[in-house]
N, C-alpha and C positions, 0 to 999 in steps of 0.2 A: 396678803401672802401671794409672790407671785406664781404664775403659774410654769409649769415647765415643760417647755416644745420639748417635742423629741418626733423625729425626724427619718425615717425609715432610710436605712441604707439602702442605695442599688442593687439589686440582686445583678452580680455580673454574669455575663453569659460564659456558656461556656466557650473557650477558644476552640473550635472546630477545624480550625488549619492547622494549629499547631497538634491537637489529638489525633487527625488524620494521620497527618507526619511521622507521629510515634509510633502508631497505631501498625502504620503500614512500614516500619523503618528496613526488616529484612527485603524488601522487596525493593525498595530507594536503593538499596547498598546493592543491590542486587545491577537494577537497571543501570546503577553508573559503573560498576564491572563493565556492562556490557557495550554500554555506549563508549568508554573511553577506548577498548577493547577494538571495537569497531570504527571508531576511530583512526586510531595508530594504525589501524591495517590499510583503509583507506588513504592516509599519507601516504603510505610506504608505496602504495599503488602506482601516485601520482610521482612516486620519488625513484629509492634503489630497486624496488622490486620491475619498475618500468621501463629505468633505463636500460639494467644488464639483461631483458628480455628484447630490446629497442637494438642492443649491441647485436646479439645474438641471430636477429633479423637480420639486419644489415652483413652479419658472416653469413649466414646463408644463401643471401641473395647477390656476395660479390663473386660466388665461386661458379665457375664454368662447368663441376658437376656437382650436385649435392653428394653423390658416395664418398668423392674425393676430398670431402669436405670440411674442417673441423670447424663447428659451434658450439657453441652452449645449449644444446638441447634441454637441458636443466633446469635452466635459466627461461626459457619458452614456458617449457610445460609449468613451471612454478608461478609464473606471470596468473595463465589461464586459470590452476586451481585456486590462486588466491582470490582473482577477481570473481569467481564463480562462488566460491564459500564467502565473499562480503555482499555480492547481490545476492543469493539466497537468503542469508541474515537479514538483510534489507525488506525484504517479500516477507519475512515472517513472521517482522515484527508486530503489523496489526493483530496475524493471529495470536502470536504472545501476549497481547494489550487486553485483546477480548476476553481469555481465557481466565488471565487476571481479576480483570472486572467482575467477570461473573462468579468467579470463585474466591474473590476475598472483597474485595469492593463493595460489593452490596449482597452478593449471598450467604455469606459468610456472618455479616452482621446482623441478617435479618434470620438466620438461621442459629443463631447464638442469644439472641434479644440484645447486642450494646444497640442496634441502633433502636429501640423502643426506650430504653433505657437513655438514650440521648435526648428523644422527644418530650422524656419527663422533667427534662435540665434547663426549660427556658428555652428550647433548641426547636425550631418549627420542624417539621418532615419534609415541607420546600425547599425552607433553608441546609438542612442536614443533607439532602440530595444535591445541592445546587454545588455545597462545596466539594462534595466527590464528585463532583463532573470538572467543574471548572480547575480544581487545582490540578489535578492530574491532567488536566485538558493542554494547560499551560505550558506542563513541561515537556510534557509529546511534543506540542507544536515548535518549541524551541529545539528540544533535540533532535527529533527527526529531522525538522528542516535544515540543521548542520550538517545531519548526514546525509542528505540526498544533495544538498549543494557540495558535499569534497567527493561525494562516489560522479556526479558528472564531471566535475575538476581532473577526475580520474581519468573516468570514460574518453573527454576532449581531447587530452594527452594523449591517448595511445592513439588517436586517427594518427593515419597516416606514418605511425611507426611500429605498429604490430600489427603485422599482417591477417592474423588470427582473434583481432578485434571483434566484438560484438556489435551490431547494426545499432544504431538506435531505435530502431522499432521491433527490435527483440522486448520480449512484453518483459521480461524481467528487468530487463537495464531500464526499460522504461520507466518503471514505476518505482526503482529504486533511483533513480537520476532527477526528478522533477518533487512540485510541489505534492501531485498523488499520490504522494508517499506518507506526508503530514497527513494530506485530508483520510485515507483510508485508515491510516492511525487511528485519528478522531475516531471515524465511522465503527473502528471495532472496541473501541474504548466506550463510548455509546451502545454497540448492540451487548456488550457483556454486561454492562451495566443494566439492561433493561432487562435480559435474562435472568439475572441478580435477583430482580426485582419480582418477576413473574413468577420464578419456579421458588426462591427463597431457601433455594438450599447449595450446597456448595458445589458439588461433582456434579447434577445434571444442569445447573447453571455456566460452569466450566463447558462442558460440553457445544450447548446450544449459544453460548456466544460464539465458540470456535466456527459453528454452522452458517451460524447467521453475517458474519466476517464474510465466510466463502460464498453466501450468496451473492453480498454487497459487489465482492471483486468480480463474482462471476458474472452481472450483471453491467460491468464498469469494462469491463472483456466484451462484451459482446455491442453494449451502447459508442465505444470509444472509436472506431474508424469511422461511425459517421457523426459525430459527433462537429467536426469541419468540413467546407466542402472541399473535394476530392477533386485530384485531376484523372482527366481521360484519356489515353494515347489507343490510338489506331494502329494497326502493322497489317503485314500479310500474313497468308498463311504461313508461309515458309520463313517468316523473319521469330517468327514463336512472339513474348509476349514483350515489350518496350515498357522503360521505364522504373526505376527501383524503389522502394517505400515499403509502407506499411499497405498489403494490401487490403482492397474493399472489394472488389467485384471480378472476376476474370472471365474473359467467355470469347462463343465467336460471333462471327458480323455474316448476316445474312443474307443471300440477292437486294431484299428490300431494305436492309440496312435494321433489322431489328438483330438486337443482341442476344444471344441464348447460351446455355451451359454450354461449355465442351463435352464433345458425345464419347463415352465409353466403347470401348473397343481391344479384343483378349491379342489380338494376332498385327503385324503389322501390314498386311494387305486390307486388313478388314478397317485399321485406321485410317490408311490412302484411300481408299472409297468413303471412307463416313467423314474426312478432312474435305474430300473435293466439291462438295455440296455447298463448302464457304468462299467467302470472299476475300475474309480477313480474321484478326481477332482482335479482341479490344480489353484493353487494364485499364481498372480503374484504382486508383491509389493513394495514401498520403505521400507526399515528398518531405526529404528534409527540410523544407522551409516550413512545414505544417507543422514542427516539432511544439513547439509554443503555446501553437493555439488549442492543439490536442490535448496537451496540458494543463493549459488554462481549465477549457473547457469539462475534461474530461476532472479535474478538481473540482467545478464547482458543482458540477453532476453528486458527488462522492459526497459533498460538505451538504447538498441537500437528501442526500439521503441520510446523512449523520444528525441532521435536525429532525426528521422526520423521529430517529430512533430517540430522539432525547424527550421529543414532545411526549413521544410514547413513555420515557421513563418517568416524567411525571403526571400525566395522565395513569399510569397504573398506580403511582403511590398515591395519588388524590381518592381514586378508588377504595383504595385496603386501609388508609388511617381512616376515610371516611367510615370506611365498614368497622373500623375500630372504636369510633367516636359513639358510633350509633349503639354499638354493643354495649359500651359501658353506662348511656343515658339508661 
């Protein structure tokens, strides 16, 4: 009689990108409103909303008096709100990411049980973490970084023909015009995610990833001028301060050539006395040509602080499944 193999099927795993996907679908339909949205408004920057702004200059500045003068004033001020509501979009995104993150990403599920419920499917708590970081992680870096490459497309375009242009080292155009746009994405899609994780419920996870966002940038604010080195120009007293950028230091020049704050003073005699003590004054600053590397650098500042929060994210989940394994032996 012979005998009969039988042969245990695979238990297949579950699809966790695809579940994610599902899981999370109002919120995909959500973010691509928003990016196409922002998007379109961005072209239009670089396109009609720029040029009849561009016209509009150009009327203003060929007439002999501005009273006498007809423009598009319309067409100005519409330029500036539009640019000003796509860079604040821009700036806010990480906090939307964050918010996200801790409030349905991972607090939500752990506040609900599907993701314990995940962990009983063949699904490790590494592996179920790794894909809510990385998919989402993906698409941030893809989207974001479209949008911060057409908002500079944008920005390039109006030099030199709107005269009410934003500097490049206005912190908002900054960070919405470069790659620190993607990486602080990351950075708050990682701190929501570990807030997710810590507090395991939705609203004060919500919360303190919004927090934890604001530190990351407030930190990236205040690391980011010296983050390149700086140039230094010299002037006199009387020439005030040389040089245009993002500034790092400003002060005055000593007899003995040491640099000190500019002194305070309520009156303008009591300035002329507390001015003629100096010799000069001194700036120190980024230039436009710093623009790059401030960027660079000021990203990869932002992508190590984003690692920092993810190591944390599973450093905490290693923790609480552990404490979970140990409760049920």
């Amino acid at each position: 009689m012979s005998a009969l193999t039988l042969t245990a099927a695979p238990v297949d795993r579950p699809r966790q990108t695809r579940w994610l996907l599902r899981l999370h679908r109002p919120a995909l339909y959500t973010w691509a409103v928003l990016w196409l949205a922002l998007a379109a408004l961005l072209l239009a920057l670089d396109g009609p909303l720029l040029n009849a702004a561009a016209d509009a200059w150009r009327q203003y500045e060929s007439c002999p008096t501005s009273e006498r003068c007809s423009y598009d004033q319309n067409a100005i001020l519409r330029y500036k709100d539009y640019y000003n509501y796509a860079t604040i979009a821009l700036n806010v995104l990480p906090f939307l990411l964050a918010a996200w993150a801790g409030a349905a990403l991972t607090g939500r599920e752990l506040e609900s049980g599907t993701a314990r419920l995940a962990w009983t499917q063949a699904t490790s708590p590494a592996r179920w973490l790794a894909v809510r970081l990385a998919v989402p992680a993906l698409g941030v870096t893809v989207c974001t970084g479209l949008l911060a490459w057409l908002h500079h497309r944008a920005w390039a375009a109006s030099q030199g023909r709107i005269d009410s242009a934003k500097e490049w080292y206005d912190r908002f155009t900054f960070h919405a015009g470069g790659p620190t746009l993607a990486a602080m994405a990351l950075a708050g899609l990682a701190a929501g995610a570990l807030a997710g994780l810590l507090l395991r419920r939705t609203l004060p996870a919500l919360v303190v990833g919004v927090l934890v966002a604001g530190a990351v940038r407030g930190l990236t604010e205040l690391a980011m001028p010296h983050l390149w080195p700086a140039v230094t120009r010299l002037s006199t007293v009387d020439q005030g301060f040389l040089g245009k950028g993002m500034v790092v230091d400003q002060g005055m020049v000593t007899a003995s050539g040491a640099h000190v704050p500019p002194p305070t003073c309520d009156s303008v005699n009591a300035c002329a006395t507390a001015f003629d003590r100096f010799t000069g004054r001194y700036n120190t600053y980024q230039p436009h040509s710093h623009l790059w590397g401030l960027q660079l650098t000021t990203t990869a500042l932002t992508l190590a602080v984003a690692a920092l929060l993810v190591t944390g994210c599973f450093l905490v989940l290693r923790r609480q499944t552990g404490t979970l394994r140990a409760a049920r032996a």
